[in-house]
C-alpha positions in Angstrom: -43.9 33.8 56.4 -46.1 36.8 57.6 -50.0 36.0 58.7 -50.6 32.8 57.3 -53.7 31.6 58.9 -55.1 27.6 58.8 -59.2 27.6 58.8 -60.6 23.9 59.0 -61.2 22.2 55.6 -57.8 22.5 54.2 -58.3 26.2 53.7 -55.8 29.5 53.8 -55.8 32.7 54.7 -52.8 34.3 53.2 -52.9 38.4 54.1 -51.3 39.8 51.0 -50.0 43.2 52.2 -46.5 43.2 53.2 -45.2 43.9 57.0 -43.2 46.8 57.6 -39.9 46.0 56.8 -37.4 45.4 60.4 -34.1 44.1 60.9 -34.9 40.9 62.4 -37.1 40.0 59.2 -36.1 38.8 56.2 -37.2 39.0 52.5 -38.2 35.7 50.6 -39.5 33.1 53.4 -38.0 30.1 52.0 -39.1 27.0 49.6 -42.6 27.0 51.1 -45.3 27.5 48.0 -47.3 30.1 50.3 -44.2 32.3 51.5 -43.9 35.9 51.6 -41.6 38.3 50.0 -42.3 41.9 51.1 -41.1 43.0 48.1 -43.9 41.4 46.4 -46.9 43.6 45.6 -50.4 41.9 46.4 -50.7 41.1 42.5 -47.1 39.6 42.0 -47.8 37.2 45.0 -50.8 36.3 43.7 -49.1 35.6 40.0 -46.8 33.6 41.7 -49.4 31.3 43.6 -50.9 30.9 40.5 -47.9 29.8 38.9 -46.9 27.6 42.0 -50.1 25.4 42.3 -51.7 23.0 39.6 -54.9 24.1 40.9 -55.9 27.3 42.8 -58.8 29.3 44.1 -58.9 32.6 45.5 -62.1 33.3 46.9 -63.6 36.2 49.7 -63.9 34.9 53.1 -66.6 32.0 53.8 -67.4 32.5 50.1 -70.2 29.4 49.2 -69.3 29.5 45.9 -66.0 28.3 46.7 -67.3 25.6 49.0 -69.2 24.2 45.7 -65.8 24.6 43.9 -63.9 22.5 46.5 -66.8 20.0 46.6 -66.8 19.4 43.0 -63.4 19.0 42.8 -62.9 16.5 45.9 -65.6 14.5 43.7 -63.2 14.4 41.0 -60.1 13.7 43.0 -58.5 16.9 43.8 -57.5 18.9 46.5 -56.9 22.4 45.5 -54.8 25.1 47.1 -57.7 27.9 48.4 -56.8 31.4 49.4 -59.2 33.0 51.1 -58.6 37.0 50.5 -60.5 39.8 52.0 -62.2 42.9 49.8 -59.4 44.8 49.5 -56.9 41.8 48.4 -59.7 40.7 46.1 -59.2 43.9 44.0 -55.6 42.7 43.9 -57.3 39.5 41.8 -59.3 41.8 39.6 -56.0 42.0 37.5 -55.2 38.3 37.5 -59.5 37.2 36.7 -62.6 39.1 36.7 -63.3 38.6 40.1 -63.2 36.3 43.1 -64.3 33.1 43.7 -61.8 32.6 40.6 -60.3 29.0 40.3 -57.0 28.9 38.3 -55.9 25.4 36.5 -52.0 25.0 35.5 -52.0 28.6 35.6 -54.7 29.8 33.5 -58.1 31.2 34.7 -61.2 29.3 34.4 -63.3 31.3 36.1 -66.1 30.9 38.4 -68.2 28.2 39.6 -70.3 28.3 36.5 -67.5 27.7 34.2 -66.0 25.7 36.3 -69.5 23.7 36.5 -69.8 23.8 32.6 -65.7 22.8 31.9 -66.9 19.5 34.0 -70.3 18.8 31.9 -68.7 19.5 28.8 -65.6 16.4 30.1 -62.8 18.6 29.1 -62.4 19.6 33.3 -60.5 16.1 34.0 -58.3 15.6 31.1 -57.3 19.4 31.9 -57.1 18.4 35.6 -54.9 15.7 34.7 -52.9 17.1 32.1 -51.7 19.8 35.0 -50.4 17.0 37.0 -53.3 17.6 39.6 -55.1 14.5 39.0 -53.5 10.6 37.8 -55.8 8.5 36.2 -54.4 4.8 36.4 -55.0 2.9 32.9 
């Protein structure tokens, strides 16, 4: 795993360029969901992520907008995964969404807060949340 940095309120910074390549290290980086492969270009980790977490927001560093995000979906019930990516990583995402904070739900791309904000008022954001598997809803 190469620079994989904890901030305080469950969120990551995941540096997405790739170390130099040495003998002592080696590719892959195990089962972890945020590993590194340094064959990996910035957009195929960031595909992967996507793929690997029910619910996912990239956002640029202290980004408010993603603060709202996280708070909104706390309220629900969930705990996304957020990776926090600097400006030259978030053109990296520019592929992927049309640009960061981007929240990502069972792999697709909702957007930004304001369709995140309007996929909650309309009531399709929780039967989406738990159709993902990010959220149970007992019967």
């Amino acid at each position: 795993m190469q620079d994989l940095h904890l901030f305080p309120n469950d969120v990551v910074c995941l540096d997405l360029t790739p170390l130099p390549q040495t003998a002592s290290s080696s590719g892959g980086g195990g089962g972890g969901g945020l590993s590194i492969d340094e064959e990996e270009t910035a957009e195929e980790r960031i595909q992967r992520l996507i793929s690997e977490h029910p619910v996912i927001i990239f956002s640029g560093l202290s980004c408010c907008m993603c603060h709202v995000m996280k708070k909104l979906l706390a309220t629900i019930g969930v705990c996304p995964t957020v990776i926090e990516l600097d400006d030259g990583e978030i053109s990296a995402l520019s592929g992927v969404s049309s640009a960061a904070p981007a929240v990502f739900i069972g792999g697709d791309c909702v957007g930004g807060l304001e369709s995140l904000v309007a996929l909650h008022l309309s009531g399709h954001l929780v039967p989406k949340l738990v159709e993902v598997g990010a959220l149970w809803v007992q019967s």
